[in-house]
PDB file of N, CA, C, O and CB in Angstrom:
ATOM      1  N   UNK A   1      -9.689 -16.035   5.177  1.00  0.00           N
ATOM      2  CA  UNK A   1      -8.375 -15.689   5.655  1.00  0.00           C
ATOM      3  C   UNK A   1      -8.497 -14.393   6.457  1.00  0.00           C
ATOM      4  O   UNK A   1      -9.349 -13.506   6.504  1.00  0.00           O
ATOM      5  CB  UNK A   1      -7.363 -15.545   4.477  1.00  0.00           C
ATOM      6  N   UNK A   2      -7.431 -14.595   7.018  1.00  0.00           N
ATOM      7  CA  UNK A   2      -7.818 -13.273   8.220  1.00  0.00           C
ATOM      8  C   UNK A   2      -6.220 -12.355   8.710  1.00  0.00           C
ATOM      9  O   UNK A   2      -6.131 -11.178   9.061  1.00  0.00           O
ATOM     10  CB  UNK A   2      -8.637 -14.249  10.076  1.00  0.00           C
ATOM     11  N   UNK A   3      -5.117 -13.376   8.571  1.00  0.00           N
ATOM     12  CA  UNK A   3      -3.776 -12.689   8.483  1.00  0.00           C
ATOM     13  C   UNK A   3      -3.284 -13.387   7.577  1.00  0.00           C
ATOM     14  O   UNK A   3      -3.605 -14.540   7.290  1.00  0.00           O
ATOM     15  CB  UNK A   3      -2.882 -12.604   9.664  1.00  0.00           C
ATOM     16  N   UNK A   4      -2.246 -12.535   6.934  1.00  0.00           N
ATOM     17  CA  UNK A   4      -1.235 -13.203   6.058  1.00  0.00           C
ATOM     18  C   UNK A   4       0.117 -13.172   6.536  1.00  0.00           C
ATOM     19  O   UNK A   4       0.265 -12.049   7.018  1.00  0.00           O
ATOM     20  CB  UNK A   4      -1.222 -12.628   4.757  1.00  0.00           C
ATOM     21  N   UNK A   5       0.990 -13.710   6.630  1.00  0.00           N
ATOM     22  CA  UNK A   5       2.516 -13.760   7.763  1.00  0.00           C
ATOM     23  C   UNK A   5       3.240 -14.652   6.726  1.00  0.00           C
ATOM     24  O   UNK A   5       4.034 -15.529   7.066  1.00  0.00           O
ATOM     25  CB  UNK A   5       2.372 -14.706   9.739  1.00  0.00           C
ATOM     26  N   UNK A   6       2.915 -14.371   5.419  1.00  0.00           N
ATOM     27  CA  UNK A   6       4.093 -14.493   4.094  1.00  0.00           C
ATOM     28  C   UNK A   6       3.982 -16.349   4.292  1.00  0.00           C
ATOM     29  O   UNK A   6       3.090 -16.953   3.695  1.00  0.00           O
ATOM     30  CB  UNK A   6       6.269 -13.508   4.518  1.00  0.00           C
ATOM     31  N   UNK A   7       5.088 -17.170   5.270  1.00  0.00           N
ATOM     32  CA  UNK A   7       5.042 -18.311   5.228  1.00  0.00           C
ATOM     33  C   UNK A   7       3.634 -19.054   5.522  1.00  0.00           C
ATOM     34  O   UNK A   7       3.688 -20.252   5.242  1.00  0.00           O
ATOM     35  CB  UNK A   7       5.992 -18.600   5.962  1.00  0.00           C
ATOM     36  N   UNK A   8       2.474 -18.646   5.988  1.00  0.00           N
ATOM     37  CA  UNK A   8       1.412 -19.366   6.253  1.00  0.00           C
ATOM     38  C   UNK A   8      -0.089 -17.926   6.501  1.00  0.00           C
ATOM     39  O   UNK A   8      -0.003 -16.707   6.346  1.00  0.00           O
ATOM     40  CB  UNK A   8       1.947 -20.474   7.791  1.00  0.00           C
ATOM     41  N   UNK A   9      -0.943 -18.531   6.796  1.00  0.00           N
ATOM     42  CA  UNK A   9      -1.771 -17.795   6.773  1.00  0.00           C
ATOM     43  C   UNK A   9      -2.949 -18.360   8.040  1.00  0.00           C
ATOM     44  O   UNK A   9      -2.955 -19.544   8.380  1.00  0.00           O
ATOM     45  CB  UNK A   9      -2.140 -17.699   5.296  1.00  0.00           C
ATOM     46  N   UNK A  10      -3.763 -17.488   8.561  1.00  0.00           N
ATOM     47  CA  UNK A  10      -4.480 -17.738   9.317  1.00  0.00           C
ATOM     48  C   UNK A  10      -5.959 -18.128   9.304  1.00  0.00           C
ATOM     49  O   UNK A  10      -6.448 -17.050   8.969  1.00  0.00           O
ATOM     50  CB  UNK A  10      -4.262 -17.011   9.805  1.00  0.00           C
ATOM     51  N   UNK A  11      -6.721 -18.748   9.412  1.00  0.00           N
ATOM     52  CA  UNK A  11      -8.019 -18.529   8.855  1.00  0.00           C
ATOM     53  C   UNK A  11      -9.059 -18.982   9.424  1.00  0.00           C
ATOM     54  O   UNK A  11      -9.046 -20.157   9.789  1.00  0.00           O
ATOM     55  CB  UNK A  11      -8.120 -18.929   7.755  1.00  0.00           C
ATOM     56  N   UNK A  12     -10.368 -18.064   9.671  1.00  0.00           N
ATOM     57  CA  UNK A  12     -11.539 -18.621  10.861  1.00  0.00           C
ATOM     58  C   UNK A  12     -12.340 -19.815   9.578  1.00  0.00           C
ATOM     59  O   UNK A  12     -12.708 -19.780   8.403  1.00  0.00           O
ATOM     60  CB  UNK A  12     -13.015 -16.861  11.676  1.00  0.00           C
ATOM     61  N   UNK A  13     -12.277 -20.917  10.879  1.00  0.00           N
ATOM     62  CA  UNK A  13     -13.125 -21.976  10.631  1.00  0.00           C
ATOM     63  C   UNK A  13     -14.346 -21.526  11.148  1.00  0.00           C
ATOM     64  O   UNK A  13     -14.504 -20.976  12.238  1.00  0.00           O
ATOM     65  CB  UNK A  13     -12.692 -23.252  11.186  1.00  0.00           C
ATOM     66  N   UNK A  14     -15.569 -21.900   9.954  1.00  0.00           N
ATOM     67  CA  UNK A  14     -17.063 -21.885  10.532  1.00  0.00           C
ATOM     68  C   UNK A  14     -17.153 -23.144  10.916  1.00  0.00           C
ATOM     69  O   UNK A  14     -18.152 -23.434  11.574  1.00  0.00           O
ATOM     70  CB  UNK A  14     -18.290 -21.499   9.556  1.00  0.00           C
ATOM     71  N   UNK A  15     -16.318 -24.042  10.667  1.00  0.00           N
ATOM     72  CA  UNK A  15     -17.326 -25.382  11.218  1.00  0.00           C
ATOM     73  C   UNK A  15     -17.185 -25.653  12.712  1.00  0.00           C
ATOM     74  O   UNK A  15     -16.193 -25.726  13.438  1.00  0.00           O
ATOM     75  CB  UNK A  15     -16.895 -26.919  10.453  1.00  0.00           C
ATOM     76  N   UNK A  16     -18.668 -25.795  12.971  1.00  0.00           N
ATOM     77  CA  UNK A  16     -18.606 -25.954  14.601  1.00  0.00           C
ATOM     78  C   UNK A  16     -18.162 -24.451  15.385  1.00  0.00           C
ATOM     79  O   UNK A  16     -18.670 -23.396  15.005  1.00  0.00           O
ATOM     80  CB  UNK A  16     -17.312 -27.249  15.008  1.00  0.00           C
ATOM     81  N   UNK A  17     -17.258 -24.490  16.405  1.00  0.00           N
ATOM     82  CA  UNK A  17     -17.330 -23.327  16.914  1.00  0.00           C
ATOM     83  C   UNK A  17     -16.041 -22.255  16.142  1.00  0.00           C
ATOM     84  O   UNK A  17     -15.105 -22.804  15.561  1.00  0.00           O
ATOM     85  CB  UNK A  17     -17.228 -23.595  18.538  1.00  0.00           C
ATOM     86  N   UNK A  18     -16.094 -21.283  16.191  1.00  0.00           N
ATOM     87  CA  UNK A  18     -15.349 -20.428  15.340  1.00  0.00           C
ATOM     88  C   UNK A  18     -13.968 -20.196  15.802  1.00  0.00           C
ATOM     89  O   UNK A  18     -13.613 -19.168  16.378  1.00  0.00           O
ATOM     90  CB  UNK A  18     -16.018 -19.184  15.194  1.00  0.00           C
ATOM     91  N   UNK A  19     -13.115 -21.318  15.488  1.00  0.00           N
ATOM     92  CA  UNK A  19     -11.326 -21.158  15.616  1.00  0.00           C
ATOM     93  C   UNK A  19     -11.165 -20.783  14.813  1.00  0.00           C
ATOM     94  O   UNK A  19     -11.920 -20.508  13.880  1.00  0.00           O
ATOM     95  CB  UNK A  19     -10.295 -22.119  15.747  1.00  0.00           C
ATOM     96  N   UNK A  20      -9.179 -20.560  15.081  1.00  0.00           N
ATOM     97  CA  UNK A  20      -8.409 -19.633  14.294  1.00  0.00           C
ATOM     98  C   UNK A  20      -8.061 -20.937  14.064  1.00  0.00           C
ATOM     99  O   UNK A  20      -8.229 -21.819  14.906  1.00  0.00           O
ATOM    100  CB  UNK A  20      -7.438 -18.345  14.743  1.00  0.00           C
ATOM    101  N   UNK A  21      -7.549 -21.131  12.891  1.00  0.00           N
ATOM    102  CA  UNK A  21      -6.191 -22.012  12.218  1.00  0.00           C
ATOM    103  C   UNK A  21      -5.301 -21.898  11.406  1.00  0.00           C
ATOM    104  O   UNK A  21      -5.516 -21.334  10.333  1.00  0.00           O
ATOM    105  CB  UNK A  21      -6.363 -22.868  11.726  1.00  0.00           C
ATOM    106  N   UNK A  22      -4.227 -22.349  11.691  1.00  0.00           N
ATOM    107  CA  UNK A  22      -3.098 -21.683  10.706  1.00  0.00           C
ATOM    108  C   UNK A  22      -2.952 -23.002   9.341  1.00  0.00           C
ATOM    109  O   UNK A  22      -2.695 -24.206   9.369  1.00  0.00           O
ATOM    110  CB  UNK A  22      -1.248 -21.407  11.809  1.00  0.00           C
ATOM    111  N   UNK A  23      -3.231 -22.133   8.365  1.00  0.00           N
ATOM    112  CA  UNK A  23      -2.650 -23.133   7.113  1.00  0.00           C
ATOM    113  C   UNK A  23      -1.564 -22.776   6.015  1.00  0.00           C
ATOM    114  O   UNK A  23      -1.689 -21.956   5.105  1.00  0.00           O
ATOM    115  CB  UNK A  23      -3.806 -23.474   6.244  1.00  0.00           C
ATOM    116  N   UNK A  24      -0.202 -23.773   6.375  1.00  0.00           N
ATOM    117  CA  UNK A  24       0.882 -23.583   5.771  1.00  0.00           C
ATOM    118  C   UNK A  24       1.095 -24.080   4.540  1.00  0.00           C
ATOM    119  O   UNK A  24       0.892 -25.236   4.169  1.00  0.00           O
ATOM    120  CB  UNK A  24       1.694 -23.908   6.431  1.00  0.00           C
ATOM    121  N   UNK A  25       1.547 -23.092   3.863  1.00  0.00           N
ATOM    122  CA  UNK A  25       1.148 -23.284   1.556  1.00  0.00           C
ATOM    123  C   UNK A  25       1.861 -24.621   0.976  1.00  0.00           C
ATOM    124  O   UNK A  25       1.579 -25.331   0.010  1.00  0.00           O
ATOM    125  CB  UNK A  25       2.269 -21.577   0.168  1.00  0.00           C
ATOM    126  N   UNK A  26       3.600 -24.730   2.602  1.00  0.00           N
ATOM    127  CA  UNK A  26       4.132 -25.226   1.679  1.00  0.00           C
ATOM    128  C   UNK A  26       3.651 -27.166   2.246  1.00  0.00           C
ATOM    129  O   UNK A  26       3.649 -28.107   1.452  1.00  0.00           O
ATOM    130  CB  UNK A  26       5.903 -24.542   1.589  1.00  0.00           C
ATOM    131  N   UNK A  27       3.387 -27.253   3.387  1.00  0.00           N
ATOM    132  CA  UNK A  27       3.017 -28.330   3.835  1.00  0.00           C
ATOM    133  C   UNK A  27       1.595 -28.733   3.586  1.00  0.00           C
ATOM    134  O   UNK A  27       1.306 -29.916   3.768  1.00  0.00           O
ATOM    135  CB  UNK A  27       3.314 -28.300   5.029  1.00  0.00           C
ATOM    136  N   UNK A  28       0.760 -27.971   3.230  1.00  0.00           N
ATOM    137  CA  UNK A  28      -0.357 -27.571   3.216  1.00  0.00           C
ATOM    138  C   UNK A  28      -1.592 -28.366   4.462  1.00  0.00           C
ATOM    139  O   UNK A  28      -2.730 -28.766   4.216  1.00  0.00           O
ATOM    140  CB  UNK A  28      -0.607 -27.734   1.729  1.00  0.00           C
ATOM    141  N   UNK A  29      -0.906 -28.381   5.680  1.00  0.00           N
ATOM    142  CA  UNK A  29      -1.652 -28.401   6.766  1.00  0.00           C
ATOM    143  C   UNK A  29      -2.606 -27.682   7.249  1.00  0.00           C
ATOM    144  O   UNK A  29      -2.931 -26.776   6.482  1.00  0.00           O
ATOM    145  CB  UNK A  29      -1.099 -28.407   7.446  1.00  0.00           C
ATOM    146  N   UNK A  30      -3.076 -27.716   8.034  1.00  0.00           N
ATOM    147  CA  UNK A  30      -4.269 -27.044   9.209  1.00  0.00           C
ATOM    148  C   UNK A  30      -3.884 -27.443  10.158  1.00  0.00           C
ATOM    149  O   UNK A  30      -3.568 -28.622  10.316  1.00  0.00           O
ATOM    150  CB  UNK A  30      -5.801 -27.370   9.236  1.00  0.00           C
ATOM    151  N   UNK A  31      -3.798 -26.326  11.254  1.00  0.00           N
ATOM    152  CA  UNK A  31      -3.335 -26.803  12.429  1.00  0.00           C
ATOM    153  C   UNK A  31      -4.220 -25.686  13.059  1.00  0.00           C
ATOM    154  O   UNK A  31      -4.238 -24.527  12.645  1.00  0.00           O
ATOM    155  CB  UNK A  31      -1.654 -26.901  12.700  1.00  0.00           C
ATOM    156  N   UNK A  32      -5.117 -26.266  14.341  1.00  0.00           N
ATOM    157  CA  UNK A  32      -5.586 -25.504  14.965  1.00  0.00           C
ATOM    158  C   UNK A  32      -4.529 -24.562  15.961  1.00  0.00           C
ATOM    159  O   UNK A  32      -3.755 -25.090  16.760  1.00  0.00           O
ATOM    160  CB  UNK A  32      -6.524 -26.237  15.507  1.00  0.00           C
ATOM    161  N   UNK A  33      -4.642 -23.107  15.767  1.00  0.00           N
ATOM    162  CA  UNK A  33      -4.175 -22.059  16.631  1.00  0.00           C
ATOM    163  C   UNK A  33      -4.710 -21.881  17.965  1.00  0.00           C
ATOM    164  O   UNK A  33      -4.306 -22.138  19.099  1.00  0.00           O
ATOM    165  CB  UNK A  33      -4.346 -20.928  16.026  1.00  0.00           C
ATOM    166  N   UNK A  34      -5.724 -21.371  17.476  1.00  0.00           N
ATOM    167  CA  UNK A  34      -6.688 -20.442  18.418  1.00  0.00           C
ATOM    168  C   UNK A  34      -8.277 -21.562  18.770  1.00  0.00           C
ATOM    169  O   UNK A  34      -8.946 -22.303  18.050  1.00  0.00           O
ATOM    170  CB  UNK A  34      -7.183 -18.634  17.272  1.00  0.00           C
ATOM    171  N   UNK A  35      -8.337 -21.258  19.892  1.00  0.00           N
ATOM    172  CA  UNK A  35      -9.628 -21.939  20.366  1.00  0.00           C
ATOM    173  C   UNK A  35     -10.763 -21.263  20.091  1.00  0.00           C
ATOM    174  O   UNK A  35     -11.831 -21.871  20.155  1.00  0.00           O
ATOM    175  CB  UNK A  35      -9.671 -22.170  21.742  1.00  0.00           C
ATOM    176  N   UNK A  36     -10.733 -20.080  19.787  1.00  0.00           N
ATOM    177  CA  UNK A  36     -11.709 -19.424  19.456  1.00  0.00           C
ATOM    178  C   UNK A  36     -11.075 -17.813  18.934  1.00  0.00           C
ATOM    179  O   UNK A  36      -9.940 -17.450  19.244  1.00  0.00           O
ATOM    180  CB  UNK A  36     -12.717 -19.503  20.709  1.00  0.00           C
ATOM    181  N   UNK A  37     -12.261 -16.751  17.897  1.00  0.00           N
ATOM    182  CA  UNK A  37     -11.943 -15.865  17.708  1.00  0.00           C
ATOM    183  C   UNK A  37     -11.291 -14.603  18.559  1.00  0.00           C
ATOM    184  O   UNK A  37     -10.348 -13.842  18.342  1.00  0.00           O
ATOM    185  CB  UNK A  37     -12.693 -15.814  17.243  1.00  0.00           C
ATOM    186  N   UNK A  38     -12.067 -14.722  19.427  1.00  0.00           N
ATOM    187  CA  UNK A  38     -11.102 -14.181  20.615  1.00  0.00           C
ATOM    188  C   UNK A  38     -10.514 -14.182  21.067  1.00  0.00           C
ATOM    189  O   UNK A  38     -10.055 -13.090  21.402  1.00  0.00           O
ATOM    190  CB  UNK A  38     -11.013 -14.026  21.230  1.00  0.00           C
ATOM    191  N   UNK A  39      -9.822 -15.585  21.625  1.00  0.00           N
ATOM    192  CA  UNK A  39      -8.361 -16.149  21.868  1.00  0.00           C
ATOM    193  C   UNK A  39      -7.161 -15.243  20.983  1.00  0.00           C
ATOM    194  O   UNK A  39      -6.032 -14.852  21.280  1.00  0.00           O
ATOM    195  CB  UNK A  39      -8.342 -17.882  21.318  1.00  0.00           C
ATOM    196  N   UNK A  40      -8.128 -15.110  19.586  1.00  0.00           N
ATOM    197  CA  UNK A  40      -6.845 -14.641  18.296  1.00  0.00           C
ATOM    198  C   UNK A  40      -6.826 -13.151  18.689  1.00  0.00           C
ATOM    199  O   UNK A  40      -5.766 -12.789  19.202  1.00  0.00           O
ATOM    200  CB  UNK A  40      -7.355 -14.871  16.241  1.00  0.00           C
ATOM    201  N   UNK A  41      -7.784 -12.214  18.553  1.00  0.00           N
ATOM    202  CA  UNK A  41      -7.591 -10.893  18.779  1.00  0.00           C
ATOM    203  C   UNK A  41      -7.039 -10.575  19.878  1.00  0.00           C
ATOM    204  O   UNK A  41      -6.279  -9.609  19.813  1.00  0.00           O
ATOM    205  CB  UNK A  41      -8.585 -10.264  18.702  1.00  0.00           C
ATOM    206  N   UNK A  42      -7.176 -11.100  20.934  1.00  0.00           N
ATOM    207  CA  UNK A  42      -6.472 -10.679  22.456  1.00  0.00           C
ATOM    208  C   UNK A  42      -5.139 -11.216  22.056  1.00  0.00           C
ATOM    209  O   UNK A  42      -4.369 -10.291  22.313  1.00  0.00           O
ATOM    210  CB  UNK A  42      -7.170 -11.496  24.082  1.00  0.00           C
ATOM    211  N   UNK A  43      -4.621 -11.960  21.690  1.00  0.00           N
ATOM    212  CA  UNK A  43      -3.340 -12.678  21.126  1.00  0.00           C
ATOM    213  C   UNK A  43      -2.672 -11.819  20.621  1.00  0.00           C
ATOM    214  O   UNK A  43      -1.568 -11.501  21.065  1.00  0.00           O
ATOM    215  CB  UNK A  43      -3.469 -13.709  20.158  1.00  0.00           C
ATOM    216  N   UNK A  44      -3.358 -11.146  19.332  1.00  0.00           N
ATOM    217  CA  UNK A  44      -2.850 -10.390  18.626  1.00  0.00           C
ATOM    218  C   UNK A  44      -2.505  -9.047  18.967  1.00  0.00           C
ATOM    219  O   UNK A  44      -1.598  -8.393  18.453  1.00  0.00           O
ATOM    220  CB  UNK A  44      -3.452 -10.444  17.795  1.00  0.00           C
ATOM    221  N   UNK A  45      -3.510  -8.574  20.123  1.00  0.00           N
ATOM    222  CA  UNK A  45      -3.285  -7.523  20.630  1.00  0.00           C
ATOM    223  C   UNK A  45      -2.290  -6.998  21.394  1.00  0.00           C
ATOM    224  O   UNK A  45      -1.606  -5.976  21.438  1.00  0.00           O
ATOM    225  CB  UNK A  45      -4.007  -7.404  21.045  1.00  0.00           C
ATOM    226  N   UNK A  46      -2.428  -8.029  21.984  1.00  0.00           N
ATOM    227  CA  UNK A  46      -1.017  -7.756  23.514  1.00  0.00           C
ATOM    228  C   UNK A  46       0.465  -8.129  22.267  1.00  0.00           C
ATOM    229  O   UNK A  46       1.370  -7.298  22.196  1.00  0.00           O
ATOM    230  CB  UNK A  46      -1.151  -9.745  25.599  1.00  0.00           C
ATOM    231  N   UNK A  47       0.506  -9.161  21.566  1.00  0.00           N
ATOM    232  CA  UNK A  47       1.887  -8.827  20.574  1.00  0.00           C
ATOM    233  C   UNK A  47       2.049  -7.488  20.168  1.00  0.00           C
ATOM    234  O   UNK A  47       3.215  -7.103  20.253  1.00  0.00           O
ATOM    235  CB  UNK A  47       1.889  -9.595  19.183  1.00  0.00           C
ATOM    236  N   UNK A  48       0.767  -6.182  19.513  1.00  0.00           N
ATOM    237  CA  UNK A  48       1.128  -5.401  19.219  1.00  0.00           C
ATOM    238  C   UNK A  48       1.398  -4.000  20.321  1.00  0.00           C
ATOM    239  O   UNK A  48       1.944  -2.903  20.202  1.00  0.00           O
ATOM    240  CB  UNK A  48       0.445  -5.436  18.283  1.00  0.00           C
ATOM    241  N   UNK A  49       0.585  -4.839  21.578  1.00  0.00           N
ATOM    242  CA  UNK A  49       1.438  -3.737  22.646  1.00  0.00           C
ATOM    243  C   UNK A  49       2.623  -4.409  23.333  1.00  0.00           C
ATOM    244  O   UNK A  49       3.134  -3.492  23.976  1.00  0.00           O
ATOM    245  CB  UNK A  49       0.422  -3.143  23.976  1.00  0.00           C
ATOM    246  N   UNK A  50       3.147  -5.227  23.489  1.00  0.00           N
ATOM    247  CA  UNK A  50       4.383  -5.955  23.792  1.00  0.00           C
ATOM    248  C   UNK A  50       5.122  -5.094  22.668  1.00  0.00           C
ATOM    249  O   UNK A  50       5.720  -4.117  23.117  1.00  0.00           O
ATOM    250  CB  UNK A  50       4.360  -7.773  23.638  1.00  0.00           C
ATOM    251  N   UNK A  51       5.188  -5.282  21.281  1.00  0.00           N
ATOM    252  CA  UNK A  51       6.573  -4.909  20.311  1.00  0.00           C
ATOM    253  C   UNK A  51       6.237  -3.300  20.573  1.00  0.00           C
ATOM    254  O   UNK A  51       7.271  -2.650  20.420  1.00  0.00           O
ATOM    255  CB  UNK A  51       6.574  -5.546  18.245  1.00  0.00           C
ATOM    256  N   UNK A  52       5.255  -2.577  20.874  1.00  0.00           N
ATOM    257  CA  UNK A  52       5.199  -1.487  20.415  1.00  0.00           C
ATOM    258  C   UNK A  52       6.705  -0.298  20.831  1.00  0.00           C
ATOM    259  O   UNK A  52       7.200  -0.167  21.950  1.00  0.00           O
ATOM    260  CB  UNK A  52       3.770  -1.120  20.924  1.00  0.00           C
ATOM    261  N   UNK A  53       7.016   0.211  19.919  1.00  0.00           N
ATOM    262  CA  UNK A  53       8.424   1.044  20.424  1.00  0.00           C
ATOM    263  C   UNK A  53       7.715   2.620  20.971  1.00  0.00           C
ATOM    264  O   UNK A  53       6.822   3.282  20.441  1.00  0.00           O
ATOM    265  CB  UNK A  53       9.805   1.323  18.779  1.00  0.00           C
ATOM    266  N   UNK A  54       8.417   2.855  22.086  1.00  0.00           N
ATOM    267  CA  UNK A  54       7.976   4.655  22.854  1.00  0.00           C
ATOM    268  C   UNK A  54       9.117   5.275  22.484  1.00  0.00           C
ATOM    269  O   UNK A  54       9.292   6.461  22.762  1.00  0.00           O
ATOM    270  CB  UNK A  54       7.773   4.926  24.846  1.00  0.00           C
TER     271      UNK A  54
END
């Protein structure tokens, strides 16, 4: 696991090449997110400079 966001959680797959996927507790799916680990951090990044307040 790699984020937690209360309703679901995120988590790098080793199998094959290294995606993000989101798996929800109450459906208990996998759904691919991210195409790769990097996809997720640049993702994540620009959300936290997009919300950031000056």
């Amino acid at each position: 696991m790699i984020e937690d966001v209360d309703e679901f959680v995120y988590c790098l797959s080793t199998v094959g090449e290294y995606k993000v996927i989101r798996w929800d507790d109450i459906s208990k799916e996998e759904i691919e997110r991210y195409k790769t680990f990097h996809e997720y951090v640049q993702d994540s990044f620009q959300e936290a400079i997009d919300n950031w307040e000056e």
